[in-house]
C-alpha positions as CSV (number, residue, x, y, z in Angstrom):
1,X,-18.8,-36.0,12.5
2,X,-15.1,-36.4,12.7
3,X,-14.5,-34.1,9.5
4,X,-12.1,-31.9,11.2
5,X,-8.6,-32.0,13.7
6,X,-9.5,-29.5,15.6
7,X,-7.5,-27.3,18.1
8,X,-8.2,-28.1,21.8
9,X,-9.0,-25.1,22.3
10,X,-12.5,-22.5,20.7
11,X,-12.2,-19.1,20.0
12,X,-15.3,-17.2,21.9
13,X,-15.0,-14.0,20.7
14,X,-12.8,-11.8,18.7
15,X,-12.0,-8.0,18.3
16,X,-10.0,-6.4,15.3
17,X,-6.8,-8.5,14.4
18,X,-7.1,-10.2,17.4
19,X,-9.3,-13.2,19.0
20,X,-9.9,-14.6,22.5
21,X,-9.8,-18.2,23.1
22,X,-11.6,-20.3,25.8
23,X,-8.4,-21.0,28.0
24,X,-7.8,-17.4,28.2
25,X,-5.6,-16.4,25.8
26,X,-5.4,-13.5,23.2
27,X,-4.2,-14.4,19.7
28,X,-3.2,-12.2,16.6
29,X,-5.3,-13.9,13.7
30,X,-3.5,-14.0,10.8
31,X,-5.7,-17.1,9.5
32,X,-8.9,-15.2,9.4
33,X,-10.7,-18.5,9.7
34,X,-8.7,-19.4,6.3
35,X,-8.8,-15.5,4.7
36,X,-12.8,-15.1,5.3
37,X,-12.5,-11.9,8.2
38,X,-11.5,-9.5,5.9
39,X,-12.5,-6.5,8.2
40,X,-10.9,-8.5,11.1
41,X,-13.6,-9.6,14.0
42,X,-16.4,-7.3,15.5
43,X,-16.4,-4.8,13.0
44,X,-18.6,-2.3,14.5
45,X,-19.9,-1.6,11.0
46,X,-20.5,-5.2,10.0
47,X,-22.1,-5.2,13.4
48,X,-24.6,-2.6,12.8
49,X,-25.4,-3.9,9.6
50,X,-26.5,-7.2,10.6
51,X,-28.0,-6.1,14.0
52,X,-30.7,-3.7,11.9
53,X,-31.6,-6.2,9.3
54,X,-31.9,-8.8,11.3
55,X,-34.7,-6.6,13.0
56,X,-36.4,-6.5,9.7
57,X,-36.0,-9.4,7.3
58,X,-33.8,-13.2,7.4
59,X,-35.1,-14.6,4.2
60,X,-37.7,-14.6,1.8
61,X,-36.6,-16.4,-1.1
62,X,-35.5,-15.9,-4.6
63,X,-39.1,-16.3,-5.5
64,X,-39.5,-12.7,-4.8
65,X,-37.2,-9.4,-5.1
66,X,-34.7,-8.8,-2.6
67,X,-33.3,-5.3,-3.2
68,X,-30.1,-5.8,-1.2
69,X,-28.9,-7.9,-3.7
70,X,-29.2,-5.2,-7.0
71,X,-27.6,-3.0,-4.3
72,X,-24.4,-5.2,-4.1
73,X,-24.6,-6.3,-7.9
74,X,-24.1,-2.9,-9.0
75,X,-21.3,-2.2,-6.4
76,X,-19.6,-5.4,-8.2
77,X,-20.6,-4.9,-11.5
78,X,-19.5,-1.2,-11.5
79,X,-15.6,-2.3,-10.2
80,X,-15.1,-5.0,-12.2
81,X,-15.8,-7.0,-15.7
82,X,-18.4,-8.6,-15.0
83,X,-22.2,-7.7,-16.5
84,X,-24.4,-9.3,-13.8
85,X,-24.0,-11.8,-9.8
86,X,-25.4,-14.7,-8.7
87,X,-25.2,-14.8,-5.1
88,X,-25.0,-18.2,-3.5
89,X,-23.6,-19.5,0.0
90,X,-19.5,-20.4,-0.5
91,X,-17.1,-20.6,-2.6
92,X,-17.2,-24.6,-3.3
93,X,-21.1,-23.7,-4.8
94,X,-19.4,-20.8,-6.9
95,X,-16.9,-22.8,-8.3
96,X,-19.8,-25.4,-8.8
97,X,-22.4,-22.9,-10.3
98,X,-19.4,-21.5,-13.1
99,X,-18.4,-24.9,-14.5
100,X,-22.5,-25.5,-14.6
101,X,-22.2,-22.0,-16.7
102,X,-19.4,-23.4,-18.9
103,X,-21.3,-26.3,-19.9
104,X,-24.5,-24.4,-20.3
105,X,-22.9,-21.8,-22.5
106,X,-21.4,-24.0,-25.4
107,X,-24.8,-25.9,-25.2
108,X,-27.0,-23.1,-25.7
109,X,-24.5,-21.9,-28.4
110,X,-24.6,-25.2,-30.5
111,X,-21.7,-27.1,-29.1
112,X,-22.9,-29.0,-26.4
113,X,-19.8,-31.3,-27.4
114,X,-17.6,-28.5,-25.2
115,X,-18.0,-29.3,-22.0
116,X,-14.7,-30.3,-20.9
117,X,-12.2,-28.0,-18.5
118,X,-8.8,-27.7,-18.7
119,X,-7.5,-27.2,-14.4
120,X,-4.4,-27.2,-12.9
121,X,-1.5,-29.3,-11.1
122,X,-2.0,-28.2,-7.3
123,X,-5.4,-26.6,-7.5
124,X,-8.3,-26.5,-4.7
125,X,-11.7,-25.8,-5.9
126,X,-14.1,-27.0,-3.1
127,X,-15.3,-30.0,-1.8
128,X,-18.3,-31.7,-3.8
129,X,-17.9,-34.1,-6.2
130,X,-17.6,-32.1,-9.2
131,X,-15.2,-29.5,-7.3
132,X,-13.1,-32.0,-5.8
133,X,-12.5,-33.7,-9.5
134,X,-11.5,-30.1,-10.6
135,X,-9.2,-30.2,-7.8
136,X,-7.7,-33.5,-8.2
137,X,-5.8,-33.7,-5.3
138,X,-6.2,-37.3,-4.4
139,X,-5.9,-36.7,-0.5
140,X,-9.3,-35.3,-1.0
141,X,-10.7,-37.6,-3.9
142,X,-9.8,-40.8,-2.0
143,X,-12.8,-43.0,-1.2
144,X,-15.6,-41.0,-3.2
145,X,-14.4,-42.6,-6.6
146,X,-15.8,-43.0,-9.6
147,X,-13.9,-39.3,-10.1
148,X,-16.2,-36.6,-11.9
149,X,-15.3,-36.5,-15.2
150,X,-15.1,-33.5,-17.6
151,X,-11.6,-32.0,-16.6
152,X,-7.9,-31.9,-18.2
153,X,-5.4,-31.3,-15.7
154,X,-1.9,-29.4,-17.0
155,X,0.9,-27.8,-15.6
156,X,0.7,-25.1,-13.6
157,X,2.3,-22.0,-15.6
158,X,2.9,-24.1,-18.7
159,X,1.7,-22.9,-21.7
160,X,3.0,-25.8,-24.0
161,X,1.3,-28.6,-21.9
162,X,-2.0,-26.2,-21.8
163,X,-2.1,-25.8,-25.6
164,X,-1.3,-29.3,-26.2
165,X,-4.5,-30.4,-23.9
166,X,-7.0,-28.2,-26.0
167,X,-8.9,-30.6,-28.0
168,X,-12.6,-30.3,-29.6
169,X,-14.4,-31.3,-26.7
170,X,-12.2,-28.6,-24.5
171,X,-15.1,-25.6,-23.0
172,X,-13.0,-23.6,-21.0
173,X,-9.6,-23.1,-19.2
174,X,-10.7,-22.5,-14.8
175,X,-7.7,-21.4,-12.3
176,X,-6.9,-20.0,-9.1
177,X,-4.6,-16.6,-9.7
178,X,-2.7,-17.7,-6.5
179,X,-3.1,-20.9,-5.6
180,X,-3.9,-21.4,-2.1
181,X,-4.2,-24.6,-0.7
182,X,-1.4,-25.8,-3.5
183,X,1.1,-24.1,-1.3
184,X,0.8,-19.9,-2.0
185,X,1.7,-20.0,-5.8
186,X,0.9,-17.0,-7.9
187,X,0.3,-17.2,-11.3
188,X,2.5,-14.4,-13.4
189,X,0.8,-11.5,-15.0
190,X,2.6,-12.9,-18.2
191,X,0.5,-16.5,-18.1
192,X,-2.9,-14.8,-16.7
193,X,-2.3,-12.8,-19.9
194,X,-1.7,-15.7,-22.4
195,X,-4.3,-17.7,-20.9
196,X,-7.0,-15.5,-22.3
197,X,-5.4,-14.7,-25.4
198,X,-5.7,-18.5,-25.6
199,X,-8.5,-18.8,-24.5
200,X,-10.1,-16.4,-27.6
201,X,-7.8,-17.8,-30.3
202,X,-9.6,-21.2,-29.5
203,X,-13.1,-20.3,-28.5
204,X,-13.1,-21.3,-24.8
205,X,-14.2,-19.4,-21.9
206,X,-11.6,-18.2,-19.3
207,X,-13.1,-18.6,-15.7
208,X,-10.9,-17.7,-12.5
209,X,-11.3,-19.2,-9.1
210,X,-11.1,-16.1,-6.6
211,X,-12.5,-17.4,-3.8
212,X,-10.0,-16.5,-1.5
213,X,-7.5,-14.2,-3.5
214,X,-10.8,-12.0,-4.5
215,X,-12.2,-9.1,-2.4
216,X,-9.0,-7.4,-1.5
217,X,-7.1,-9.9,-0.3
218,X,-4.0,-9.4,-2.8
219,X,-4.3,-5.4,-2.6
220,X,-7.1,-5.2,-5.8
221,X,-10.5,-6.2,-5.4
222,X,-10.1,-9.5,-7.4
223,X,-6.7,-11.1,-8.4
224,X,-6.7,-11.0,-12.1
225,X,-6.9,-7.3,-12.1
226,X,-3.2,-7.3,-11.7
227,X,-3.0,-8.7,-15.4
228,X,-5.0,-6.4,-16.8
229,X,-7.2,-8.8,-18.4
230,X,-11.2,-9.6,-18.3
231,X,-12.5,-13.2,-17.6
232,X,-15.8,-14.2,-18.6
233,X,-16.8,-15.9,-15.6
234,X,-15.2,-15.8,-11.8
235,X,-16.2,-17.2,-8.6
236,X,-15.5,-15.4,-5.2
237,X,-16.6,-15.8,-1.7
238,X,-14.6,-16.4,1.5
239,X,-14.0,-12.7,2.9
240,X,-16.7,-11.4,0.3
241,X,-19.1,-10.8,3.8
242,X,-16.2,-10.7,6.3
243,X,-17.7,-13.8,7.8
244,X,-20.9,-14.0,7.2
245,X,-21.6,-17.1,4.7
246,X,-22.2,-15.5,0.8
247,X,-20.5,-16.7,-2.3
248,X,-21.2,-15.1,-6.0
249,X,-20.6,-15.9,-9.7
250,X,-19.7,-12.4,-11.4
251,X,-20.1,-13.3,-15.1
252,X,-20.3,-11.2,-18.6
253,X,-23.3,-11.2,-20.2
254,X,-22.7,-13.9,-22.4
255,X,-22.4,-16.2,-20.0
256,X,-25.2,-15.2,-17.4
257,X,-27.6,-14.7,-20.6
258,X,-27.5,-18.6,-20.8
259,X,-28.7,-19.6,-17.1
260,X,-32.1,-19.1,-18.1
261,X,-35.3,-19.0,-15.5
262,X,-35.5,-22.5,-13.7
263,X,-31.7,-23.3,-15.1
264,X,-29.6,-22.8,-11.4
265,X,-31.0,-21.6,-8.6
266,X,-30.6,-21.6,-4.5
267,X,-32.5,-20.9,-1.0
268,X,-29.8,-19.3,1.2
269,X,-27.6,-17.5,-1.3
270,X,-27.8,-14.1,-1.6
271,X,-30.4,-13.6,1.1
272,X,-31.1,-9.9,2.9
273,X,-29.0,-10.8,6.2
274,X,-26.4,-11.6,3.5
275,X,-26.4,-8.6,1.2
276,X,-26.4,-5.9,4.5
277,X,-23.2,-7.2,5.6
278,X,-21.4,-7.5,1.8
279,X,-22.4,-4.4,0.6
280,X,-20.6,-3.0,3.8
281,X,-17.3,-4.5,3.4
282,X,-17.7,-3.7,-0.5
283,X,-18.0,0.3,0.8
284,X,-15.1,0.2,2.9
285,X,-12.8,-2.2,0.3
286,X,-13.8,0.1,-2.0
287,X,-13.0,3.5,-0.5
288,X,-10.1,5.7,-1.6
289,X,-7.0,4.3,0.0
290,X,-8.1,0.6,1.4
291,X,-6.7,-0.8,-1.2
292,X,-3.3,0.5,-1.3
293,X,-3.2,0.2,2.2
294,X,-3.6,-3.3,1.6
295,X,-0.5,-3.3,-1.0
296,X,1.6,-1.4,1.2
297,X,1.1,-3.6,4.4
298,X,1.3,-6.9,2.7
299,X,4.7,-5.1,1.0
300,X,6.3,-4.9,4.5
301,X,4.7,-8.2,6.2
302,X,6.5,-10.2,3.1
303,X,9.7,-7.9,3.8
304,X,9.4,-8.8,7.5
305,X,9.0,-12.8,6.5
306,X,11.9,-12.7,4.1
307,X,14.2,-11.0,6.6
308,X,13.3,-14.1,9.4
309,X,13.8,-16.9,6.6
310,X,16.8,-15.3,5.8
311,X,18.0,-15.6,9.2
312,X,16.8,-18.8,9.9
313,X,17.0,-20.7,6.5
314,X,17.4,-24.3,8.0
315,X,14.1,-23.5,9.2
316,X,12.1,-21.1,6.8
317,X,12.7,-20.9,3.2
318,X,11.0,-18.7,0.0
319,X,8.1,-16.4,0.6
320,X,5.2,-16.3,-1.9
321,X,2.0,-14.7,-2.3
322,X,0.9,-11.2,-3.3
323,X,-0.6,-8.1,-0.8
324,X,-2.2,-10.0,2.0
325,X,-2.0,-13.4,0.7
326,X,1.8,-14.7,1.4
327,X,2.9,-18.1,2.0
328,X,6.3,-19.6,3.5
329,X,8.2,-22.3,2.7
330,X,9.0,-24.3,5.6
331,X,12.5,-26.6,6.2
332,X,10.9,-28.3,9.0
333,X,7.1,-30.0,9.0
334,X,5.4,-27.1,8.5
335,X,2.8,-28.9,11.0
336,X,5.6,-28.2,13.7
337,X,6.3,-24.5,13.0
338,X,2.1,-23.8,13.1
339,X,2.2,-25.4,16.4
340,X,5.2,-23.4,17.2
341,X,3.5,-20.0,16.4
342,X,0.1,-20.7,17.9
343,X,2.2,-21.3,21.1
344,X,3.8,-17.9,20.4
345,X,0.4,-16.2,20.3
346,X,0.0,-16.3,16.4
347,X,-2.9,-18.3,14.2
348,X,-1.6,-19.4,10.5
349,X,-3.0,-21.5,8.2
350,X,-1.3,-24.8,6.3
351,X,-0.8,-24.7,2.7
352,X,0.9,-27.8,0.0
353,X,4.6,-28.0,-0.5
354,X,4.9,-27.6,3.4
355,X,4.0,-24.0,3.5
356,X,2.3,-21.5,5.9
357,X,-0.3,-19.7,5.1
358,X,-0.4,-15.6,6.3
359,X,-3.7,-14.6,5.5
360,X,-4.6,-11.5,8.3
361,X,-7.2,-9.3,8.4
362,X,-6.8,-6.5,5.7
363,X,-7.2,-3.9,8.5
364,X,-4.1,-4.9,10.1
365,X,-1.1,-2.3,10.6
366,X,2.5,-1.8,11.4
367,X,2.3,-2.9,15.0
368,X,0.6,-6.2,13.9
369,X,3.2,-7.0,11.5
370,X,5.7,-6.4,13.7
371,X,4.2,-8.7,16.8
372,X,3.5,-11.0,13.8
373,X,7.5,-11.4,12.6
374,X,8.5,-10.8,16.1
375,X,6.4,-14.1,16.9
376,X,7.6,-15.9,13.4
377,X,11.4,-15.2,14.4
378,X,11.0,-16.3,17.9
379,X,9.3,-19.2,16.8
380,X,12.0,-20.3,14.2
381,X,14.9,-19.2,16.7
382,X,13.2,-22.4,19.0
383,X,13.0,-24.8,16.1
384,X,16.1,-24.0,14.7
């Protein structure tokens, strides 16, 4: 179906950072097929993984134990807030599953009346209907009216406007800590933190969307770790399986007590083929030193993009983001300077507000960034 405007070229195969496309040509990914190959391409681990469990088991269904998935529930559990995982297939069905969680909370705790959620200006929460509604971007609603109802939308990083939405029927308060397809905008550790002091004084659950600033992507394994501070629900996917198709819900106890037997469920999500490859990229995310490897790295790429926008500012403007999640602001169609970079050697991802996403690998190093800001000035020198 024509869903998609797609290159003109495919990608056959990839290696590391870097991918090989059908007319011959090697690019440095730093789209990741939109932040999902978080171990780059051909991770001989990842590989190995899936290679021997494919030999032994696809799927057998929920309706019967499937030990890979305690195996990568306690990894999660152990590293983060959360009490127990639902594993499912993307991030859209995450995002889905925890506003399902929100409602089914206040009802099975006597106020089935709070089933409203307070979202945000500029957010992306996936594509079905109810996700789309939580989104509200009306490029994406158009033509699948009546809208969803059941969501509030504020301000992004306003705490008045937040406040003054809360009303009786108001469940829960659901971001992104850096919002992605709005254009690269990070929410300060300051309004993460007041959003769940809010969030207690009134009642309401605090959920975070981390699909794609979750599973190292901003240099901790999720986002809201940077605050300091312990939602009650999250949902994450993307570059939770490097690749391979896996979402989760990590939820506190509270919350996952209430999805009862029969109450959510899925086929796919969460299956053995799944849970070989996550619970490899959760060992090497969570070794000693990924992490800050990530911070350090996405430190200098940010340094390197700041120093070509500030050479070329009728061209590039403010850089945003945190570890390997950065976005620029662009002073030209933002369209142009994507085409521009691809032509370079380089794969970026759009953003809102006319921005460019840089979303690598999280393996990359020095001499990637440097091809990568190399490629950026060049490309900026041309449009400029």
């Amino acid at each position: 179906m024509p869903t998609y405007s797609r290159a003109e070229f495919a990608i056959e195969r990839g290696e590391g950072a870097y991918v090989f496309t059908s007319d011959g040509r090697r690019l440095l990914d730093f789209g990741s097929g939109i932040a999902v190959s978080s171990l780059g391409h051909a991770h001989p681990r990842l590989v190995k993984a899936l290679q021997d469990q494919a030999a032994k088991l696809w799927h057998s269904s929920n309706l019967y134990q499937i030990p890979g998935q305690k195996r990568v529930a306690d990894m999660l559990v152990e590293n983060s807030f959360a009490d127990s995982v639902f594993f499912c297939n993307s991030g859209a069905e995450a995002n889905e599953g925890v506003l399902k969680a929100i409602r089914k909370f206040h009802s099975t705790n006597g106020h089935p009346e709070k089933w409203r959620v307070i979202v945000m200006e500029g957010a992306f929460h996936g594509r079905t209907l109810a996700t789309l509604a939580a989104g509200g971007q009306q490029k994406h609603l158009a033509g699948f009216g009546p809208v969803v109802d059941g969501f509030d939308r504020v301000p992004f990083e306003n705490m008045n406007a937040l406040r003054d939405a809360i009303g009786p029927e108001t469940a829960a308060i659901h971001l992104e800590p850096i919002q992605g397809e709005g254009g690269i905008r990070p929410a300060s550790v300051e309004y993460m933190k007041a959003l769940r002091a809010t969030a207690d004084e009134f009642g309401i659950l605090l959920t975070f969307d981390e699909v794609q600033t979750g599973v190292g992507r901003t240099g901790k394994l999720f986002a809201h770790q940077w605050a300091g501070i312990e939602p009650d629900a999250i949902a994450v996917a993307k570059g939770l399986a490097g690749g391979f198709p896996v979402g989760a819900i990590l939820a506190k106890e509270k919350v996952a007590a209430c999805l009862t037997a029969g109450s959510h469920g899925t086929t796919f999500g969460g299956n053995p083929l799944a849970m070989a490859v996550t619970a490899e990229v959760l060992e090497i995310i969570l070794a000693d030193g990924f992490l800050d490897h990530v911070q350090k790295i996405g430190a200098e790429l940010k340094a390197g993009l700041e120093d070509a926008a500030a050479e070329f500012p009728k061209v590039l403007g403010a850089v945003n983001g945190k570890g390997l999640m950065l976005g620029v602001k662009c002073h030209v169609p933002n369209g142009d300077v994507a085409a521009k970079l691809q032509e370079g050697g380089l794969l970026t991802v759009g953003a809102g507000d006319n921005n460019i996403r840089f979303i690598p690998p999280l393996i990359i190093d020095k001499s990637h960034v440097d091809e990568a800001v190399g490629i950026v000035r060049r490309a900026a020198a041309e449009l400029a």
